[in-house]
Residue, then its C-alpha position, 0 to 999 in steps of 0.5 A: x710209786x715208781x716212775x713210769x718208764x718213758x719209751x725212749x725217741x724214736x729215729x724219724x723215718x725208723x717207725x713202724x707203721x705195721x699194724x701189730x696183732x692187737x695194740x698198735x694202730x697205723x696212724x699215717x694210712x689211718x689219717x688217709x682213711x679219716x680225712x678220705x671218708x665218705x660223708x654220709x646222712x646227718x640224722x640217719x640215712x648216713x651213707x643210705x641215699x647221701x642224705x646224711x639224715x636218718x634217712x639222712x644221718x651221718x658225714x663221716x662214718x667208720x663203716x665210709x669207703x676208704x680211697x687211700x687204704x693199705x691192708x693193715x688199716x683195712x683190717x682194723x677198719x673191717x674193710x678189705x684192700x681194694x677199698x670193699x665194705x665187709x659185711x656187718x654181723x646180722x645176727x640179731x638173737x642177743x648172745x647171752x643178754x644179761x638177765x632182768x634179774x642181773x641188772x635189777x641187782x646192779x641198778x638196786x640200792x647199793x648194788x652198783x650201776x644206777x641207772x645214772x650211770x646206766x645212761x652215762x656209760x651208754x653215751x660214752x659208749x657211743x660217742x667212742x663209736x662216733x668219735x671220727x664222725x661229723x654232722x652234713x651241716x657247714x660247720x661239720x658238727x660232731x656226729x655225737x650231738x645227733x643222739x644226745x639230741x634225741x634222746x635230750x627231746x625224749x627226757x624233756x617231754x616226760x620218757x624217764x624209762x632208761x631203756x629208751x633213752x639208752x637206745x635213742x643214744x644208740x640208735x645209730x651205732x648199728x647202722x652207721x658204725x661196725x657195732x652189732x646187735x649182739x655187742x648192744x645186748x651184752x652191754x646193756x641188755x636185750x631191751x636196749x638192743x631190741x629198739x635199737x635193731x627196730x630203728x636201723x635200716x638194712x644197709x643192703x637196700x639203696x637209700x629210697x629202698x630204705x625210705x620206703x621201709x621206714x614207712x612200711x614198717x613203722x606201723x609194726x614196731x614198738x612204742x618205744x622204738x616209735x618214739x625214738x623215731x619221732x625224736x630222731x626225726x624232729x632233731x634232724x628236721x629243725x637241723x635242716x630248717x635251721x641250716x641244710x646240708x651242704x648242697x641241699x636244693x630247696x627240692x630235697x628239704x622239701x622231699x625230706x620233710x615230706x617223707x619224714x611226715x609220713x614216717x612221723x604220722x604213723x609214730x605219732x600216738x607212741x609220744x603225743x608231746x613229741x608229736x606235737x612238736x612235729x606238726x607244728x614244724x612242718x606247718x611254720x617251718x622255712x628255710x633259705x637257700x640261694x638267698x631266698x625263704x621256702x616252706x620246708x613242707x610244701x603241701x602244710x606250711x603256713x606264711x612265713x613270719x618273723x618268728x619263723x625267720x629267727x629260728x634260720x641261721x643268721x649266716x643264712x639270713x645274711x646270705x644273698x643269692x650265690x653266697x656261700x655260707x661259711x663255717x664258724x671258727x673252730x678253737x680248742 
């Protein structure tokens, strides 16, 4: 085999941060881009109201405003240069999805893609979308755990239809970075994009516009996107009851938990193991803030007891009033 020819150095201060038609990336705008990007939701409501959970999902998203941001990143970054958000493509009608019968022949024996592989490519998929996003918690956790979350929950309470795992790991993809419906439909087909577009909000309504929806329109969507929901929703619960936000008052959990219970009732016959998961959280769980224990959902949660104490991030319990917590070590 021949050796690889290595490209030869290249003088400091003599390179080319233009963005080239197809290959090269601007790596110095880009690191500004990255390390400026809005925090968003942790589970979902990403840039919606700031929740940074499904309502509140995501820290650091690709689709955040960028502050410091030259004309070439912005391109690449499908934002114009005075720092605007370009439209996502709605186009919701998959252009052409790939047939059952096609993906039966992949899926059959010796006929190519199992569904291992299936769901393997999927998360690969979406964690390359992901990749520069982080969880609002103080540890910034990789935004990627969220969605294997999800769709860990659904697996582990009895779904085994791929489908629907496929799209818990995608449920965000849509709604929180520059990825359509149509790109899910070619990839993996317009089932997996159907649920996906049933559990994206629209990115035009403001972030109690988006909560409202959600449970307006829950009643109408499919099984299999309810049951997305119930997962989504009880990651990111036991996420704030474990460790808030940073700069969560205990009045925002609180209103989260609240909201999220209405969303989850409505859902709840689509996955009843998953359902049950849900109300015996909101009828335990506590969190701390500012060195004191509150019930995440004011109106069903019961005393609180030891039990419920060691599920809170033992940094949290430690904490007295005005402590700031701080984030664990990072090593590579």
């Amino acid at each position: 085999m021949s050796p690889i020819a290595l490209p030869s150095p290249v003088p400091a201060g003599a390179i080319d941060l233009s963005l080239d038609k197809e290959t090269r990336v601007p790596m110095a705008p880009l690191r500004r881009i990255i390390h400026d990007l809005d925090e968003h939701e942790y589970n979902h409501d990403h840039n919606h109201d700031d929740d940074g959970y499904d309502d509140g999902h995501d820290v650091g998203s690709s689709r955040g405003r960028a502050r410091t941001l030259d004309t070439s990143a912005a391109r690449w970054l499908g934002e114009s240069a005075d720092g605007t958000r370009t439209p996502r493509p709605k186009t919701l009608t998959p252009s052409p999805p790939p047939s059952r019968a096609h993906s039966a022949a992949r899926a059959g024996p010796g006929g190519g893609e199992g569904e291992l592989a299936v769901l393997l490519r999927t998360i690969d998929f979406a964690a390359r979308k992901h990749q520069c996003q982080r969880r609002k918690d103080v540890d910034q956790t990789p935004y990627i755990n969220h969605p294997i979350a999800v769709a860990n929950f659904l697996s582990s309470t009895g779904i085994t239809d791929v489908r629907v795992l496929q799209a818990a790991v995608l449920h965000d993809t849509v709604e929180d970075t520059m990825t359509t419906v149509d790109e899910i439909a070619q990839a993996f087909g317009a089932d997996v994009a159907r649920i996906v577009d049933e559990c994206s909000d629209d990115p035009a309504m403001s972030g109690p516009q988006r909560k409202a929806e959600q449970v307006r329109t829950a009643p109408t969507r499919s099984r299999e996107a309810q049951m997305v929901k119930l997962a989504d929703k009880l990651h990111n619960l036991e996420s704030i009851r474990r460790s808030p936000p940073v700069g969560w008052s205990v009045r925002r959990v609180q209103a989260y938990f609240v909201w999220a219970k209405q969303v989850t009732d409505i859902c709840a016959l689509a996955h009843p193991p998953l359902a049950a998961r849900l109300q015996e959280l909101y009828e335990t769980a506590y969190t701390r803030v500012n060195g004191a224990y509150y019930p995440c959902h004011p109106d069903v949660c019961g005393p609180l007891t030891e039990t419920e104490k060691m599920r809170i991030d033992d940094r949290l319990r430690d904490c007295k009033a005005g402590d700031q917590i701080r984030p664990n070590p990072i090593f590579f």
